[in-house]
N, C-alpha and C positions, 0 to 999 in steps of 0.2 A: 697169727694172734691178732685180735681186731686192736685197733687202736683210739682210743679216747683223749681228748684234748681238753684239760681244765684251766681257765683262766675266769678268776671269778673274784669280784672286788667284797663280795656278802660270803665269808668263809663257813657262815654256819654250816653243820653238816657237810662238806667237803670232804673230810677225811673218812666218817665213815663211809660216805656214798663212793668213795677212789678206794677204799679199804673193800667194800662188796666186791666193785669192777674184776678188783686184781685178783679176788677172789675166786672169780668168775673165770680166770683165764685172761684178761683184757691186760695194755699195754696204756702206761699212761704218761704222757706227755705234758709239759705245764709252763707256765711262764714265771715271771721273778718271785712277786710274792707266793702268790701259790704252791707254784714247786717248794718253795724256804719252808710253808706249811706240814705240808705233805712230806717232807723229808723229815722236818723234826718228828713228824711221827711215823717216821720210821720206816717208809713207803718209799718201795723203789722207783723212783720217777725219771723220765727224761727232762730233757730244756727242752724248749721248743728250738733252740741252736744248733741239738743235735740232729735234728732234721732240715733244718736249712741251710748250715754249713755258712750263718751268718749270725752276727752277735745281737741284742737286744741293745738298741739306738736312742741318742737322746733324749736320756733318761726314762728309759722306756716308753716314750712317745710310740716309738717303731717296735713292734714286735712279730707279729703273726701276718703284718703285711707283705705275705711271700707267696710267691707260685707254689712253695711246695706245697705248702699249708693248704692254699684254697683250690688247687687241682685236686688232693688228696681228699678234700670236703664234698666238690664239686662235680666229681667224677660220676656217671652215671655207670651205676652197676651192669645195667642190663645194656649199653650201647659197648659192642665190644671195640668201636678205632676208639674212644673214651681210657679203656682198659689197657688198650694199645700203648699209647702216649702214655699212662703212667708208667708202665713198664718199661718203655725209650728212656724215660729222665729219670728212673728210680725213684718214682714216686711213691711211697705207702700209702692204701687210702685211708681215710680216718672217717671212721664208722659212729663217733659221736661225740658233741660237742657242750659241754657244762661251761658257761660262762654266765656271767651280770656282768652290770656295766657300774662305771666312777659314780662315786655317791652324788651326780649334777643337783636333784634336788634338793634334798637334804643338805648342801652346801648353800643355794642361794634361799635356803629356808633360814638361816642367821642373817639377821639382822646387818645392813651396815658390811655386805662381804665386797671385797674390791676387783673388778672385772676381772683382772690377772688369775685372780685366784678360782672365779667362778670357770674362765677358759678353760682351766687345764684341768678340770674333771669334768670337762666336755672329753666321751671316750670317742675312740677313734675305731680301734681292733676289734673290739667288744663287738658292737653291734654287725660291724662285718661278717663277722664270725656264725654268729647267729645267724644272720639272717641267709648268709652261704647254706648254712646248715640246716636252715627252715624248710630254703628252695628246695634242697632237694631230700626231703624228708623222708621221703618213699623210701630212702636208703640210710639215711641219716637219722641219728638221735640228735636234735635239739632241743637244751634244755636251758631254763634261766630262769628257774622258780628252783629254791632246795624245798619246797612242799611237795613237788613230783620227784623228788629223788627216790625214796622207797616204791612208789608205781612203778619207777622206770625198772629196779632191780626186779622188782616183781615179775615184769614182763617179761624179761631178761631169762626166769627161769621157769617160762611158760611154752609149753610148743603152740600154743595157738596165735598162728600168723598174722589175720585177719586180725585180733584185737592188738598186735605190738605196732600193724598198718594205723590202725583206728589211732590210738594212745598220739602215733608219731605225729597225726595230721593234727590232732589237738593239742598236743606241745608246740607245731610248729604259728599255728594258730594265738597261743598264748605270744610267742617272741615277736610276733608281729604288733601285735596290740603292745608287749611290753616295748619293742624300739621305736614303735609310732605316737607313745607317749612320751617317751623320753625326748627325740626329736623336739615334740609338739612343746614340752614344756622348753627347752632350750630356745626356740621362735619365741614363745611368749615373753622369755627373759629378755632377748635381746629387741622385743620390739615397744620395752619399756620406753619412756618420756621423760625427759627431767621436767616439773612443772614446777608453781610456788608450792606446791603441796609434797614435791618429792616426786619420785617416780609414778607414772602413770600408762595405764593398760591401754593399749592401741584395741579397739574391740574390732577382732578377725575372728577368720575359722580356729586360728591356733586358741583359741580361752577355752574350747569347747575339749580340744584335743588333750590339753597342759591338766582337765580335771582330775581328780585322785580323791579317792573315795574313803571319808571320816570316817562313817562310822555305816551300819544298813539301821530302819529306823524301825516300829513296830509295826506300822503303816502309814497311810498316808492321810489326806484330808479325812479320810471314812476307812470303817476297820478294814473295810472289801477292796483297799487299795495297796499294793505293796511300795514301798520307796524307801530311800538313802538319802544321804547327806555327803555331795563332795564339796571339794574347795579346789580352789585355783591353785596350781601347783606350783608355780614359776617365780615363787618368792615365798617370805616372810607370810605367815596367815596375816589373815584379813580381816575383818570383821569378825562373823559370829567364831569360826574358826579359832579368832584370836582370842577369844575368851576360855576363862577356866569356870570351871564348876564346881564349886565350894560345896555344895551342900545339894541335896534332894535328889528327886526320879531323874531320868536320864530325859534331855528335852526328847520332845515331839515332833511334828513334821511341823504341826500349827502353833507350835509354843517358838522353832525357828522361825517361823516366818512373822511371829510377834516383837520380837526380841529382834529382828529384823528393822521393821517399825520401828522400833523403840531407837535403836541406832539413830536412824532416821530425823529421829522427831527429836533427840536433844544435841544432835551436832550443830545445828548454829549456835548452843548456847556455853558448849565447852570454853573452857578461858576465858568466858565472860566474868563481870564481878559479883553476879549475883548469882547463888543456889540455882537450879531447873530441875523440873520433874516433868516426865511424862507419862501418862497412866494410858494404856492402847488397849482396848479390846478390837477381836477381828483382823490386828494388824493396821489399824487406826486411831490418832488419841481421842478418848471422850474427856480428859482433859490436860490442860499443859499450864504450866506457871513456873513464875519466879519468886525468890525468896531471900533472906539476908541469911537463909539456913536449908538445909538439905529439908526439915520439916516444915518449915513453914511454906518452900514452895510445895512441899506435899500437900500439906494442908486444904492451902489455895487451889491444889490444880485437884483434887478429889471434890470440893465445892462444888465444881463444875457439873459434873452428873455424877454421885455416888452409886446411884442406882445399877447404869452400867459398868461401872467398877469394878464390879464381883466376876473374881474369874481375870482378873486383868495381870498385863505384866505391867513394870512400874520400872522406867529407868531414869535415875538421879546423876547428875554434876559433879556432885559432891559427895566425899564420905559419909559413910551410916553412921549416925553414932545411936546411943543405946536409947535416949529419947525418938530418935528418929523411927529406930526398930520398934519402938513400944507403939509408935504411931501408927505405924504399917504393919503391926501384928494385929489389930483390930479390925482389918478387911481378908476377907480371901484371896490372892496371890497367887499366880500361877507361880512369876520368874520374878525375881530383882536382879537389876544389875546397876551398876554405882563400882566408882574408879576403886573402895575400898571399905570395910568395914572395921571398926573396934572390934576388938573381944567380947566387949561386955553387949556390942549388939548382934554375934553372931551369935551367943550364946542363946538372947529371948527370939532370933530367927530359927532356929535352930530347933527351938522346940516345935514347930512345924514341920514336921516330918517330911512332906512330899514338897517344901518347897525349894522351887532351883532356885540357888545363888549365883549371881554370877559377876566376876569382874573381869578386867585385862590379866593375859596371864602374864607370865615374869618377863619377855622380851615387848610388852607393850604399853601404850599410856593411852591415859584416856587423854587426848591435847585434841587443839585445835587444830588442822591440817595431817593430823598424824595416818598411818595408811588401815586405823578403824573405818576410815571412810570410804577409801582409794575402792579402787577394782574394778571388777567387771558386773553385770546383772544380768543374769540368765532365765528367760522366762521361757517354758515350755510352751507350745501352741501343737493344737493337731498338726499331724504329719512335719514338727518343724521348730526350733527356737527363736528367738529374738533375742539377739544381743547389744548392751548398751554400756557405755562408760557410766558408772555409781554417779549421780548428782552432786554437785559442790553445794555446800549449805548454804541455806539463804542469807545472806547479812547484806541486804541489799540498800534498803532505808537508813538513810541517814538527811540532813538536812537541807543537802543537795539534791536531792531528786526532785524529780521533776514535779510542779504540782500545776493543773492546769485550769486547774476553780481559781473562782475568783478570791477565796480566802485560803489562804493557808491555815496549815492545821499550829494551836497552838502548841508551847512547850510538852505538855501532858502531852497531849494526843501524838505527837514525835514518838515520844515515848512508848506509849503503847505500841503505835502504829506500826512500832522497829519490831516489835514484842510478837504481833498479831502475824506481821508478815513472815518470820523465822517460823513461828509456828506452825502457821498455814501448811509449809510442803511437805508435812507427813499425814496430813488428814487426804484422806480417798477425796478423787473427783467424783459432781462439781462439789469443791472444798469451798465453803464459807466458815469463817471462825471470828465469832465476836470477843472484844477482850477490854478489859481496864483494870489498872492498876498489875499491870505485868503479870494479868493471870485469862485465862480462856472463861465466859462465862455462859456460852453456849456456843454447839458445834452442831454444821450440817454437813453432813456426808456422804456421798454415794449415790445422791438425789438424779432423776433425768431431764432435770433444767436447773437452773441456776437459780431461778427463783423460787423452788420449790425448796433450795439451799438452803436460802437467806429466812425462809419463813418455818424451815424447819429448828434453823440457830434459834433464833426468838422464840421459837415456844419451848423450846429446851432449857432456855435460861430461865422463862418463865415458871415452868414447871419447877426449878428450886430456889423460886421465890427471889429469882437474880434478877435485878434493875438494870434494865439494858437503855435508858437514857442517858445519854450521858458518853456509853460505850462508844469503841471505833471497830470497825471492820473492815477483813481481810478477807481477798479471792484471789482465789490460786490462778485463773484467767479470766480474760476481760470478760464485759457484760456486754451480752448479743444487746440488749433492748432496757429500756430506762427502769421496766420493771422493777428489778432489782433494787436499783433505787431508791423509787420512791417504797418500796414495802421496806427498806432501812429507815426512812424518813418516818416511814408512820410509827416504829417503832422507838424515836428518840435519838437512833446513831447520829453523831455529830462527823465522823472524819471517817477515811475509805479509804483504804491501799489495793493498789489490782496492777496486773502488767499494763493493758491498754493496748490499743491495736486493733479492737471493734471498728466496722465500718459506722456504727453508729456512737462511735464515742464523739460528737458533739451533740450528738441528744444527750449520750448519758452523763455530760460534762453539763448540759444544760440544765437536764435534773436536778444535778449535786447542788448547781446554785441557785435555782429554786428556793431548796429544804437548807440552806445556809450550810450544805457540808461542805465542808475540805477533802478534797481527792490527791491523791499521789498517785501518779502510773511510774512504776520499777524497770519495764522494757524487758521485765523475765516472767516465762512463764512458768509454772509449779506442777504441772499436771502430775499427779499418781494414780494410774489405774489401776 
């Protein structure tokens, strides 16, 4: 009578799949909870004690950790001194193995869990188990999905050999992937950081490993492309992951990677005192602003270029409320996302059919330092990815920094300048963003010089009739050549924030004092390509 070993933490389907077995003629063996399963319905089971002639250990830590067990798994069918030795030590051999492993992620997926506790559904048996039973599949049933429970019975009652060989090597296939995930996610957990911001992701091989797969998506940049949506497994969601979806179509590949952006572009302004909005097309804002209200910095940062607006996602600071909705129903809208909405403004969003809503879901906030920011960044490249730790937000200007013009910039321009430079590091390189009065009033992006930035912001503002004298300016990196400069100069800009670090920053510090501007260098660079 063959014998089968179930020890499985995900009971679904257990009982019938051990109900077929014994059906079949098979002999089935189990551990604590399992067996307790399987017997209240009424299924004759072993222990796994009654084949090792040893008890189930500290607190079931110790179970299937035995010779008999894994000789019994291990044993090659076809070598007969293998067959030999079982028969010396009264070995049974065990012809197939059902197990999963301790819920690990799904544990360090709550919030705030205490190392103690994440330990000990770190499995130990489990994947031994398996993977004894992968090895030697040829002879072996490994299984650790209950979605192949019915194939396996299937097989079971098939005489063709060749397909029960195929089946085994792609079960054993699946256990591998599924303990080199589980592994990879337990490395990720433990190769967290305590930082000011909380835990933080060491970027190794293990983020690529620890992934786990959201949702598949309809396709990708273009219909001709297929793609998915994972998230990093090894904790609490993250970012977009951590977001719920109130309302509209299911995002897109490009509506993620907007709403991505949008992240982006209003994390330095969380827990500030004032409203922020940021409007992204492309996965860049064509405007950003503050406000004494969720609408008014809309208002302000839609001034910027309404034009490109349409089609845009729009992420807020601050709750919707029903004015605010009535404001943002008057444009086309991919995504909103904002910490919350009233009633009476998901009501007039609502009447828009296709569009996503989106906030923090129940275990997140939208706060300052909170882990909507944390993580890791995975970028795909031919044959290869690049991995990097998420950006800390810009809050870098304050009145201490360095200024190395001859004039400092006044109170205002402080002001903005704090304004210009937060906002700066979600606009694409080279990033120039002009701004006053705590709103963006033209942006250049994506440009392949730095000056072609600066001259691209100014005619943008121009184009809706925005007065850019007066204005200050922000670069997400320093200025190769004075250029830059002086084509702000001609335009009216009074004050200039940039990292600095150009071998020609006392030209372009000579420039500034020229044209009477005030410069600030931050000693950070912003680059986003």
């Amino acid at each position: 009578m063959p014998i089968a070993l179930a020890s499985v933490s995900d009971k679904r389907g257990i009982e019938e799949f051990c109900r077929g077995l014994i059906a079949r003629g098979w002999s089935i063996v189990s551990t604590g909870g399992t067996r307790r399963t399987l017997r209240a319905a009424g299924l004759e089971v072993r222990g796994v004690s009654d084949l090792t002639g040893q008890p189930e250990m500290l607190e079931g830590r110790v179970k299937t950790l035995h010779p008999t067990v894994h000789a019994g798994i291990l044993a090659r069918r076809e070598v007969p001194d293998d067959l030999d030795q079982l028969t010396a030590h009264g070995i049974a051999p065990i012809d197939l193995v059902v197990a999963n492993l301790y819920p690990f992620r799904e544990t360090v997926a709550r919030e705030g869990v205490p190392l103690m506790e994440a330990l000990e559904q770190i499995d130990i048996g489990g994947p031994t188990l398996l993977r004894a039973a992968a090895k030697n599949h040829p002879s072996v049933w490994p299984i650790c999905d209950p979605a192949d429970y019915e194939r396996v019975l299937a097989a079971l009652d098939s005489d063709e050999r060749t397909a029960a060989k195929k089946l085994r090597r792609e079960l054993a296939s699946t256990v591998y992937r599924h303990t080199a995930s589980y592994d990879a996610t337990i490395t990720a957990y433990l190769s967290q950081t305590e930082s000011d911001g909380g835990p933080r992701r060491i970027p190794g091989h293990e983020a690529l490993a620890a992934l786990v797969r959201v949702q598949p998506l309809r396709y990708g940049e273009n219909p001709d492309q297929d793609a998915a949506f994972f998230r990093d497994g090894s904790g609490p969601p993250r970012g977009i992951p951590a977001l719920a979806q109130l309302h509209g179509k299911e995002l897109s590949f490009n509506n993620i990677l907007d709403v991505d952006g949008a992240l982006t572009a209003i994390a330095p302004f969380v827990g500030g005192n004032q409203a922020a909005c940021a409007i992204l097309k492309h996965s860049t804002p064509c405007g950003l602003a503050v406000g004494c209200s969720a609408e008014e910095a809309y208002r302000k940062a839609l001034a910027c270029d309404p034009v490109s607006a349409f089609g845009s996602v729009i992420a807020l600071t601050d709750p919707v409320t029903e004015a605010t909705a009535e404001a943002l129903s008057g444009n086309f809208v991919e995504c909103i996302l904002a910490p919350d909405y009233s009633d009476d403004a998901l009501l007039v969003l609502r009447q828009k059919r296709n569009l996503r809503i989106l906030k923090p879901g129940a275990d997140t906030r939208l706060e300052a330092g909170g882990h909507l920011w944390d993580g890791v960044e995975i970028r795909g490249v031919r044959g290869g990815v690049l991995v990097q730790a998420a950006p800390r937000p810009a809050r870098d200007v304050d009145r201490e920094a360095r200024v190395p013009t001859a004039r400092a910039p006044a109170d205002a321009e402080w002001d903005d300048l704090a304004f210009a430079w937060s906002a700066i590091q979600s606009v694409k390189s080279n990033a120039i963003l002009l701004a006053r009065d705590g709103a963006s009033i033209g942006i250049g992006a994506g440009q392949m010089s730095r000056v072609d930035s600066v001259e691209l912001s100014i005619r943008k503002a121009g184009a809706q009739g925005l007065e850019v004298a007066g204005a200050v300016l922000a670069s997400d990196a320093f200025f190769p050549f004075r250029d830059g400069i002086d084509a702000a100069a001609a335009a009216g800009v009074t004050a200039i924030v940039q990292p600095g670090g150009s071998r020609r920053d006392d030209e372009v510090v000579e420039a500034a004092n020229e044209h009477d501007i005030a410069m600030v260098f931050t000693g950070r660079r912003l680059f986003r390509h």
